[in-house]
Backbone as CSV, one residue per row, in Angstrom:
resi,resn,N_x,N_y,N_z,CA_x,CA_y,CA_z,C_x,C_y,C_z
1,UNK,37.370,3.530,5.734,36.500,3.737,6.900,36.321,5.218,7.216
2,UNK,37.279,5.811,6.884,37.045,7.524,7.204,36.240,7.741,6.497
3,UNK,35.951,7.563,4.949,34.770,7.749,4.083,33.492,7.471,4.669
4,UNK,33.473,6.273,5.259,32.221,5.707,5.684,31.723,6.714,6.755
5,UNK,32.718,6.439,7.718,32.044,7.443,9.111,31.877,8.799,9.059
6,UNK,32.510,9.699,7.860,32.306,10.948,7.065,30.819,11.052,6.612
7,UNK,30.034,10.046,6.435,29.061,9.982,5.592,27.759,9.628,7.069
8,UNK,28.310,8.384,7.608,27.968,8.496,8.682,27.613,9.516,9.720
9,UNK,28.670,10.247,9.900,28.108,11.671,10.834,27.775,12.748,10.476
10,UNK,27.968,12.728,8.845,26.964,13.874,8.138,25.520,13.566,7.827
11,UNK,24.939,12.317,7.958,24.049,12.277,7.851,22.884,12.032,9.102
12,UNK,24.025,11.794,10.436,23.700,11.798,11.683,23.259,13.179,11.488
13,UNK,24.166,14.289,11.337,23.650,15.887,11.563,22.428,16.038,11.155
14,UNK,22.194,15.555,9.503,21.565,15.971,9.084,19.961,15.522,9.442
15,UNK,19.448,14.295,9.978,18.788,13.948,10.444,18.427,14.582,11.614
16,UNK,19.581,14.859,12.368,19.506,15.717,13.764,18.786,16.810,13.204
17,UNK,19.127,17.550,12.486,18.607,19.086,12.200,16.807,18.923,11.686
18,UNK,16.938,17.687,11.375,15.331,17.566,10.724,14.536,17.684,11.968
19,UNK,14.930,16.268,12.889,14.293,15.995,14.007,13.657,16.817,15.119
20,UNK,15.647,17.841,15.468,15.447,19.364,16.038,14.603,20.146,15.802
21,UNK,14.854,20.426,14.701,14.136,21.776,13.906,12.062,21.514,14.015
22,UNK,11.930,20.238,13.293,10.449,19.804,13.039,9.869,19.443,14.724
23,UNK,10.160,18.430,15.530,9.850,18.199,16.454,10.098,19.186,17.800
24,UNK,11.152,19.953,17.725,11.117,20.388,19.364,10.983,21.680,18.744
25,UNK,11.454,22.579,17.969,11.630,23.982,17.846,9.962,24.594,17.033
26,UNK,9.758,23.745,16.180,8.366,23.838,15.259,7.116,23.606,15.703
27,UNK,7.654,22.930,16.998,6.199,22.052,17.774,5.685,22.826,18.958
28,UNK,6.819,24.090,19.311,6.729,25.048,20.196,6.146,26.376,19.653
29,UNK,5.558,27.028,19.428,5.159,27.990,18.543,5.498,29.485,19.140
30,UNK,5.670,29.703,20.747,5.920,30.525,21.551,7.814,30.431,20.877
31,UNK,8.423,29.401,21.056,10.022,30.163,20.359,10.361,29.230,19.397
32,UNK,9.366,28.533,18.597,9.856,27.780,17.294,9.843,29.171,16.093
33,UNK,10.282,28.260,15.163,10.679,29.078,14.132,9.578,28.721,12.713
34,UNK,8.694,27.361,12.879,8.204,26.941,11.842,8.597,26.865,10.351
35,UNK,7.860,26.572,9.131,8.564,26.260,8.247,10.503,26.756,7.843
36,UNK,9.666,27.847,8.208,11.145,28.467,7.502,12.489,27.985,8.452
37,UNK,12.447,28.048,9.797,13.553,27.602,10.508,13.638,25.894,10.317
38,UNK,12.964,24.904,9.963,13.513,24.062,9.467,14.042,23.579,8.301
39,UNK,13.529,24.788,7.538,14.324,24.683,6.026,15.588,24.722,6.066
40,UNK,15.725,26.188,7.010,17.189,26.744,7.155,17.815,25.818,7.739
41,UNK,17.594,25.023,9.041,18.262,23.954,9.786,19.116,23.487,9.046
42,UNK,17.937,22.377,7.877,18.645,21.673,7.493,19.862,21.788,6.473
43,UNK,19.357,23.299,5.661,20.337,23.905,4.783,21.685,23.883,5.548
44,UNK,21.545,24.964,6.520,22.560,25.092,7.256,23.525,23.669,7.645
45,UNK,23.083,23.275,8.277,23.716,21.868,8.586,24.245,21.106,7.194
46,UNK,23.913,20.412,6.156,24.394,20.709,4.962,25.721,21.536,4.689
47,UNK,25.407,22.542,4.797,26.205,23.467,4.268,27.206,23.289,5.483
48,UNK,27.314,23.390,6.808,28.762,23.079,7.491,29.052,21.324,7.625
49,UNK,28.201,20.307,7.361,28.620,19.298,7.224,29.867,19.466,5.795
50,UNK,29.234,19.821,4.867,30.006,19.817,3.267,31.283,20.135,3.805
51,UNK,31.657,21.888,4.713,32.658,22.344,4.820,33.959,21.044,5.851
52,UNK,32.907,20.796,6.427,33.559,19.837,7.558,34.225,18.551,7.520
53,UNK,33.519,17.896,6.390,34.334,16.448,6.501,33.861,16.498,4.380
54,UNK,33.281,17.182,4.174,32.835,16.774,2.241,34.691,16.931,1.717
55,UNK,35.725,17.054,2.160,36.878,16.694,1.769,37.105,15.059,1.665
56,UNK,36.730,14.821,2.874,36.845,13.007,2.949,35.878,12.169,2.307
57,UNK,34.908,12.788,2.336,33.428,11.506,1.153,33.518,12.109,0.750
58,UNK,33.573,13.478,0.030,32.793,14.436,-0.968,31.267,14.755,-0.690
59,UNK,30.855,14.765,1.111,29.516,15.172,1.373,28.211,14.815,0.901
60,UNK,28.034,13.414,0.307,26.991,13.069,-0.332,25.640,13.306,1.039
61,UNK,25.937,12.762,2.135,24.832,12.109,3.310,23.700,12.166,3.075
62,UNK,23.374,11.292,1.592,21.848,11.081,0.521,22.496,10.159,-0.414
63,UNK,21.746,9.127,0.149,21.632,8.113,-1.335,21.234,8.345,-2.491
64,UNK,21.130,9.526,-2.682,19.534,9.841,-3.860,21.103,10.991,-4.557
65,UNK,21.572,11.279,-3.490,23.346,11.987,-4.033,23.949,11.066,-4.883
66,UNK,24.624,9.953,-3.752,25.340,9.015,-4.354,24.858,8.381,-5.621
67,UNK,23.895,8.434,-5.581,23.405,7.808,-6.906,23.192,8.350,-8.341
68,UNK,22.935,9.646,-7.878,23.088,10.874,-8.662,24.357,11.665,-9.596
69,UNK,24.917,11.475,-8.216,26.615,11.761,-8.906,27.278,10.566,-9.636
70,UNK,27.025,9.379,-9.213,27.317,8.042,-10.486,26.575,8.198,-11.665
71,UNK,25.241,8.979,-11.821,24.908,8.895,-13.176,25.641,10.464,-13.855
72,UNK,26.111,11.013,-12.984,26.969,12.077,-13.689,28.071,11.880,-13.944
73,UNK,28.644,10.868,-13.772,29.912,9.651,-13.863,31.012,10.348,-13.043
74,UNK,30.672,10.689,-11.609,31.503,11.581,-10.785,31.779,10.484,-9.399
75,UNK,31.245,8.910,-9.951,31.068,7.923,-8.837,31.562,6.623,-8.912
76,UNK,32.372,6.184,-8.784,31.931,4.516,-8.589,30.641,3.565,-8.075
77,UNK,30.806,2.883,-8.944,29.560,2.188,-8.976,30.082,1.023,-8.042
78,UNK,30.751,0.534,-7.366,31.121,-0.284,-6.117,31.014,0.397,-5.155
79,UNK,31.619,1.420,-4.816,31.187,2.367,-3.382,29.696,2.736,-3.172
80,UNK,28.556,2.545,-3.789,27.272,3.042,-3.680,27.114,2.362,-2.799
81,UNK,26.943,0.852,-2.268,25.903,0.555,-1.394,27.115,0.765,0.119
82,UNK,28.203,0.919,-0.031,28.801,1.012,1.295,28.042,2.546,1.777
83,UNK,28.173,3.471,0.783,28.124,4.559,1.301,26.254,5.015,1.621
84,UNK,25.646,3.908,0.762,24.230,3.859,1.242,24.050,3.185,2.464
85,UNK,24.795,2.183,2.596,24.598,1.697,4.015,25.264,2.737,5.186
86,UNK,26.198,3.475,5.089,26.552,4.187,6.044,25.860,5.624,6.525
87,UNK,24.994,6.130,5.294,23.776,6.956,5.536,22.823,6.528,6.161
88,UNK,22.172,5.528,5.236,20.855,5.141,6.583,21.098,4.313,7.835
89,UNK,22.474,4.434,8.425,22.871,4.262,9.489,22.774,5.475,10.432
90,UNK,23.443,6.124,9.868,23.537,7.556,10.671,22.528,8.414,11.068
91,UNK,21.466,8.388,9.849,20.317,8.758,9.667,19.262,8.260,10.861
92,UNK,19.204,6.773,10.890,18.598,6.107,12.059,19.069,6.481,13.205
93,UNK,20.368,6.285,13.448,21.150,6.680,14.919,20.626,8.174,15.514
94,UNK,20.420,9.342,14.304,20.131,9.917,14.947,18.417,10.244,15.466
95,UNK,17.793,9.804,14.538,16.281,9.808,15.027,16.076,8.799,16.135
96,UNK,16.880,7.658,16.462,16.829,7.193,17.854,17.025,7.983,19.030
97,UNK,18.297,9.013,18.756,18.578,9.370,19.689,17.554,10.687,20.177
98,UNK,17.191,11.334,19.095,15.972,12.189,19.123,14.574,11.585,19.847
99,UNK,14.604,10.121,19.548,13.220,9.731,19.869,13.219,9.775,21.227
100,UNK,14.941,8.820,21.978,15.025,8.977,23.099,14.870,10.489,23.875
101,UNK,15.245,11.161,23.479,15.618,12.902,23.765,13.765,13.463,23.989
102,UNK,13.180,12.993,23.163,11.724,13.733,22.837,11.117,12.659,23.957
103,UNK,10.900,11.564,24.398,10.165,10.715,25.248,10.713,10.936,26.648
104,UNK,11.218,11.789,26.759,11.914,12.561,28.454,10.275,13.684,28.682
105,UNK,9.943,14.125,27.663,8.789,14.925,27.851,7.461,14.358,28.022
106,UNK,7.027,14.250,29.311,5.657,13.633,29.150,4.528,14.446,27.891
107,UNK,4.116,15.131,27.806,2.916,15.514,26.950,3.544,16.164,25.514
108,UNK,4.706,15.681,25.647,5.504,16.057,23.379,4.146,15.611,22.883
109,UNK,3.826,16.184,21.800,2.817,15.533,20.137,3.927,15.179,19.290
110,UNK,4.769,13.839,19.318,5.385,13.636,18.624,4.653,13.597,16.833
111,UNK,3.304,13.315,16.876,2.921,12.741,15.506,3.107,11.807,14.506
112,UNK,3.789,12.151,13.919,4.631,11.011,12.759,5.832,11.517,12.684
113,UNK,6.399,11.522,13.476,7.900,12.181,14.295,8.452,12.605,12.708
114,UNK,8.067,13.819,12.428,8.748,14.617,11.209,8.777,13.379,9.862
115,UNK,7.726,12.401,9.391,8.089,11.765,8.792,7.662,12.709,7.363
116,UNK,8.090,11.381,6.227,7.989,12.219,5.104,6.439,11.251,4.652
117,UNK,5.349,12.038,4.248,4.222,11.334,3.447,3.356,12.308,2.521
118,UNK,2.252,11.334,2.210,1.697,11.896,1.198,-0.389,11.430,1.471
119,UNK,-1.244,12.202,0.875,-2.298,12.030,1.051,-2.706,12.043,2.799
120,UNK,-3.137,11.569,3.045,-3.069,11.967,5.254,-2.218,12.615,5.814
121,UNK,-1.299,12.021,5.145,0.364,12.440,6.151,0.952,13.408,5.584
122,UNK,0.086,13.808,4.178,0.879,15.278,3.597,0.603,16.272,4.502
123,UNK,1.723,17.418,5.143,1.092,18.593,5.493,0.312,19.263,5.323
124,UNK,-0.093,19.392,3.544,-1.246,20.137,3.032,-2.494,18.791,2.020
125,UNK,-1.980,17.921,2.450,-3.433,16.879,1.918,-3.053,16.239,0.425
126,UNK,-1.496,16.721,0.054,-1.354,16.531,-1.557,-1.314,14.817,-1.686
127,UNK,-1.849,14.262,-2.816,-2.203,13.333,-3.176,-0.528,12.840,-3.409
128,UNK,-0.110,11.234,-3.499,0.672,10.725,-4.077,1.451,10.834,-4.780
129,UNK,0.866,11.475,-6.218,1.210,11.841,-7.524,1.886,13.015,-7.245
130,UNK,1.308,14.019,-6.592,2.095,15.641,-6.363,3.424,15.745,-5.520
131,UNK,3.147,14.363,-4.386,4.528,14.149,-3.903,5.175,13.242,-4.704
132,UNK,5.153,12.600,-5.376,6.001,11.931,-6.427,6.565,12.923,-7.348
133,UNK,5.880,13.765,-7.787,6.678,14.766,-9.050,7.485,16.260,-8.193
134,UNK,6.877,16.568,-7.107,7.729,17.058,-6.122,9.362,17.134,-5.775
135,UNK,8.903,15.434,-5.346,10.111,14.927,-4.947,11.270,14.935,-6.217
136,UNK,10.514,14.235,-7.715,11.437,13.539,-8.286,12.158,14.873,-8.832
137,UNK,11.715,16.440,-9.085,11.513,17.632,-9.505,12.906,18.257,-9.019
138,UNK,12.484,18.242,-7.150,13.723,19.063,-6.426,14.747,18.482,-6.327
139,UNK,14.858,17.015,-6.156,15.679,16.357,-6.331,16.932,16.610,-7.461
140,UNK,16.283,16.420,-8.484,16.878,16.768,-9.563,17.661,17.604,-9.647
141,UNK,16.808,19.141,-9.229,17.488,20.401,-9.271,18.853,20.218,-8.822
142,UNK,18.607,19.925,-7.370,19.162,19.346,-6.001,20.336,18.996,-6.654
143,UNK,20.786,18.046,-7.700,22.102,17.730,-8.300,22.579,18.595,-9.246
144,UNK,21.951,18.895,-10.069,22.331,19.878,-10.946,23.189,21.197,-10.076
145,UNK,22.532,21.607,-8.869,23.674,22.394,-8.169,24.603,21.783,-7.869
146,UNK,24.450,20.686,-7.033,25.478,19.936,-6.477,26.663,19.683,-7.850
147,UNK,26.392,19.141,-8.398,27.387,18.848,-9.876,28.187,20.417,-10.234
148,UNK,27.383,21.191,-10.742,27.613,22.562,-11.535,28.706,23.094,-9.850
149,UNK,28.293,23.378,-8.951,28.713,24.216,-7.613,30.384,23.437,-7.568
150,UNK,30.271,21.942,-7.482,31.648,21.431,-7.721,32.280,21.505,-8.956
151,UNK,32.108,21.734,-10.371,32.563,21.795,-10.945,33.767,22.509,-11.033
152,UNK,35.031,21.958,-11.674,36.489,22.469,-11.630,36.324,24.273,-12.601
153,UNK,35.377,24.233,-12.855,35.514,25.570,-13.709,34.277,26.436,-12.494
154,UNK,33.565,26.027,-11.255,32.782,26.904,-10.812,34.031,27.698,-9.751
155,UNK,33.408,28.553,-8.737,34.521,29.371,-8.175,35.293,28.177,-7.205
156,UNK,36.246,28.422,-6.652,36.762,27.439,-5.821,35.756,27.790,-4.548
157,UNK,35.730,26.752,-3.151,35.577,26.734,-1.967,33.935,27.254,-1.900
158,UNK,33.127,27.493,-2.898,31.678,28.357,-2.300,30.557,27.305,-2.448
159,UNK,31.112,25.739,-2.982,30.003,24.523,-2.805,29.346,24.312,-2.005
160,UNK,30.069,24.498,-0.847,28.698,24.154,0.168,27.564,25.396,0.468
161,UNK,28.381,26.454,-0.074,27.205,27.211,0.190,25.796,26.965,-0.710
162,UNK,26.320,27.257,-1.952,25.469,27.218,-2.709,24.482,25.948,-2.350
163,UNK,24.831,24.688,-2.019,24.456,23.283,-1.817,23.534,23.971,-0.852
164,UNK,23.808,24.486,0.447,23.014,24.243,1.974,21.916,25.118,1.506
165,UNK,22.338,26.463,0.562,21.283,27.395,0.292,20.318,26.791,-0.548
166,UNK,20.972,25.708,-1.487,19.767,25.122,-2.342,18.851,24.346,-1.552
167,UNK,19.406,23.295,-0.894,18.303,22.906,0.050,17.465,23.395,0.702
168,UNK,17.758,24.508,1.685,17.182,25.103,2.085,15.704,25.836,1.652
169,UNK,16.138,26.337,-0.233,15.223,26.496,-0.957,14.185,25.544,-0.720
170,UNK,14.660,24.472,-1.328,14.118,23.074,-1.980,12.971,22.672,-0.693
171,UNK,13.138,22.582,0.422,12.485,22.174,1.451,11.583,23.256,1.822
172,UNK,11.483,24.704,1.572,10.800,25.274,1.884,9.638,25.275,0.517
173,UNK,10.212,24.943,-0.598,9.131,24.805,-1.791,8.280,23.041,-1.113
174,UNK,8.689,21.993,-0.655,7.896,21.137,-0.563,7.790,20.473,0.598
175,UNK,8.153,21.322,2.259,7.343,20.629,3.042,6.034,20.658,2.830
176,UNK,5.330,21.819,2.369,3.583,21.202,2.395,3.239,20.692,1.772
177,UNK,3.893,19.798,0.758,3.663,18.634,-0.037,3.574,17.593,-0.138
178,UNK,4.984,17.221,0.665,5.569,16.007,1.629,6.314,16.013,2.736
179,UNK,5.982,17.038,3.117,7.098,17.472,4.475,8.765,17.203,3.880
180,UNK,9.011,17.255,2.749,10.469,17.443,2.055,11.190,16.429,2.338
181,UNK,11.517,15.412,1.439,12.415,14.231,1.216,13.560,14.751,0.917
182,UNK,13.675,14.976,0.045,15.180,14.423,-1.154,16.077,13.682,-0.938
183,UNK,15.561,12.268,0.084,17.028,12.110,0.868,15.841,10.655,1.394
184,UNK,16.226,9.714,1.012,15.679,7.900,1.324,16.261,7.855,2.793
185,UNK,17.342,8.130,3.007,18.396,7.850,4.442,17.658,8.831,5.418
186,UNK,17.371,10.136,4.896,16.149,11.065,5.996,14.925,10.268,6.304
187,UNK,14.590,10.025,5.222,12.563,9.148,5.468,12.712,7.902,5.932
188,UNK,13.799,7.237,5.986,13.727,6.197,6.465,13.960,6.211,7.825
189,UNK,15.022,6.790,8.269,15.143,7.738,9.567,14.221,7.729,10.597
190,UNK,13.350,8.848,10.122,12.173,9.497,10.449,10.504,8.167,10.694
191,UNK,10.884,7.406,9.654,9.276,6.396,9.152,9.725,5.322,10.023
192,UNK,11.309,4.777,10.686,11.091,3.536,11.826,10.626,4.141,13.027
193,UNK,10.099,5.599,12.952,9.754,5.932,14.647,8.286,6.816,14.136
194,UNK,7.807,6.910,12.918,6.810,7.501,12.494,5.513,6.490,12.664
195,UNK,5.507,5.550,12.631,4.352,4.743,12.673,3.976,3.983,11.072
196,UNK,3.036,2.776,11.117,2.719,2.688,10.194,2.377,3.460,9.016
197,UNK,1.476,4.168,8.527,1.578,4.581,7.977,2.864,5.348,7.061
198,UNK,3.974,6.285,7.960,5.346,6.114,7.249,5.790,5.490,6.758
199,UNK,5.745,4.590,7.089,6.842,3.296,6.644,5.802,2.386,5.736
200,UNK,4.540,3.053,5.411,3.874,2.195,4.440,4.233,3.156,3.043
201,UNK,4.264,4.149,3.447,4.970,5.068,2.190,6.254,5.420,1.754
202,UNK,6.517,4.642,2.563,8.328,4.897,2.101,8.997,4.854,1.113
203,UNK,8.133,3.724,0.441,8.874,3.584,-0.974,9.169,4.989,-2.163
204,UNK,7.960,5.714,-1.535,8.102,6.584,-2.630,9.035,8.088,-2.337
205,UNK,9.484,7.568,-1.292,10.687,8.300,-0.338,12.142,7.835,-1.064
206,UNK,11.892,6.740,-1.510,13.180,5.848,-1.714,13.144,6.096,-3.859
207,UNK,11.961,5.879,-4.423,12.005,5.487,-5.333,11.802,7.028,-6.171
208,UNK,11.282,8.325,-5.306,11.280,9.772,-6.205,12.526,10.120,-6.434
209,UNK,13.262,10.345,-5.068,14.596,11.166,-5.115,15.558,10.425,-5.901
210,UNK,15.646,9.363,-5.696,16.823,8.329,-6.675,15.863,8.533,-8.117
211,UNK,15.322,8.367,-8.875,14.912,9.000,-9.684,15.054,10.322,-10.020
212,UNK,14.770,11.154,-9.258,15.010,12.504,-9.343,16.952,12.547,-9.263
213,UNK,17.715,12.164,-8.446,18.852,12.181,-8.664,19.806,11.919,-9.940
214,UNK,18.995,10.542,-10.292,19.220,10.235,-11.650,19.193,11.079,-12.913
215,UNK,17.875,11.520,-13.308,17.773,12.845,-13.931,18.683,14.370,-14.011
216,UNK,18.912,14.527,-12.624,19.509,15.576,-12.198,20.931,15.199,-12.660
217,UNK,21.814,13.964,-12.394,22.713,13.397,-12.611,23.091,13.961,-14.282
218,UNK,22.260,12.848,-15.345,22.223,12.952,-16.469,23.088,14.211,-16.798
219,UNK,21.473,15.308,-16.668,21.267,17.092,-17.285,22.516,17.523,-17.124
220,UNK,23.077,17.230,-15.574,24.148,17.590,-14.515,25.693,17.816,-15.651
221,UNK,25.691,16.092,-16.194,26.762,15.509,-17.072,26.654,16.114,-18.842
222,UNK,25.848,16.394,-18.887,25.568,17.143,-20.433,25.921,18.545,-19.951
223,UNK,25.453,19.444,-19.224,25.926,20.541,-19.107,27.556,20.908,-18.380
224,UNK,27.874,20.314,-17.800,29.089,20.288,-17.278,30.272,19.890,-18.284
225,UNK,30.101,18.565,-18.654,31.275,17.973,-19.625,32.575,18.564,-19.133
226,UNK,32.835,18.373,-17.700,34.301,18.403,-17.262,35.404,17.380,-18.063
């Protein structure tokens, strides 16, 4: 259970930082920070979740992780759906609590409350296909640090950095693509308070990054060979 709720409140953060960052700080333009301060958010957060409890789960709070690091054979394949169910728990909990937090404001533009999409709902208009190879792309990368940064031969203690800084990257290369997935437990999050449309695209929220994890996984396990 410490595993679970480890995973649980890292992915509470991490949702928090999306929600924060995109909806109240980004939506203000007088003291938001726009793209770049929600990249960093979420990096950041990442990066002190990892330091904070990634001793007890090993910091996945992404299914598109967990799934990733089993194809780098760094996983059990019985713990996946506990620890998938305890992400898009946390994940939800916290965009509820955001939704509640943001509906205290009479005139918020919530929008598609930070969801993740593609074609309408892309930030910059990108078709399906561009958020599909996007996603499945950074994702990938996305493990290949994660794997290589933990590796017993990389330096000791500097994983999460490297991790929060990669994200951070990663999301600033494709919010205007898809407003930045890499993470099924984020979009799903985000798409039960986004409206139809979110949640009509979700799948490809769910089906890039686990793909992309997979891949990343693989490369991850050929170059490493711990």
């Amino acid at each position: 259970m410490r595993e679970l709720t480890a995973e649980f409140v890292g992915t509470f953060m991490l949702v928090s930082a999306v929600c924060g960052a995109a909806l109240f700080s980004a939506a203000f333009p007088e003291v938001g920070s726009g793209i770049l301060g929600v990249s960093f958010a979420v990096g950041l957060t990442v990066l002190a979740m990892a330091y904070a409890v990634g001793h007890i789960s090993g910091g996945h709070f992404n299914p598109a992780v967990t799934i990733g690091l089993w194809a780098a054979g760094k996983f059990e394949t019985s713990e996946i759906p506990r620890y998938v169910a305890a992400q898009v728990a946390g994940g939800a909990m916290a965009a509820l609590i955001f939704y509640i937090i943001a509906s205290g404001k009479a005139d918020i533009a919530l929008g598609n409350f930070a969801s993740n999409g593609y074609g309408s709902a892309s930030p910059g208009g990108f078709s399906w296909f561009s958020a599909f190879v996007a996603e499945v792309v950074v994702t990938a990368l996305f493990l290949i640090v994660i794997v290589g940064a933990t590796s017993g031969k990389a330096p000791a203690g500097f994983a999460p950095i490297a991790i929060g800084l990669a994200l951070a990257a990663f999301h600033l290369m494709t919010i205007p693509v898809s407003n930045a997935s890499l993470n099924p437990a984020r979009s799903t999050a985000t798409a039960l308070f986004g409206g139809g449309t979110a949640l009509a695209q979700l799948w490809l929220f769910w089906v890039a990054p686990i793909l992309g994890g997979v891949i990343g996984g693989v490369v991850a396990r050929f170059l490493q060979d711990d």
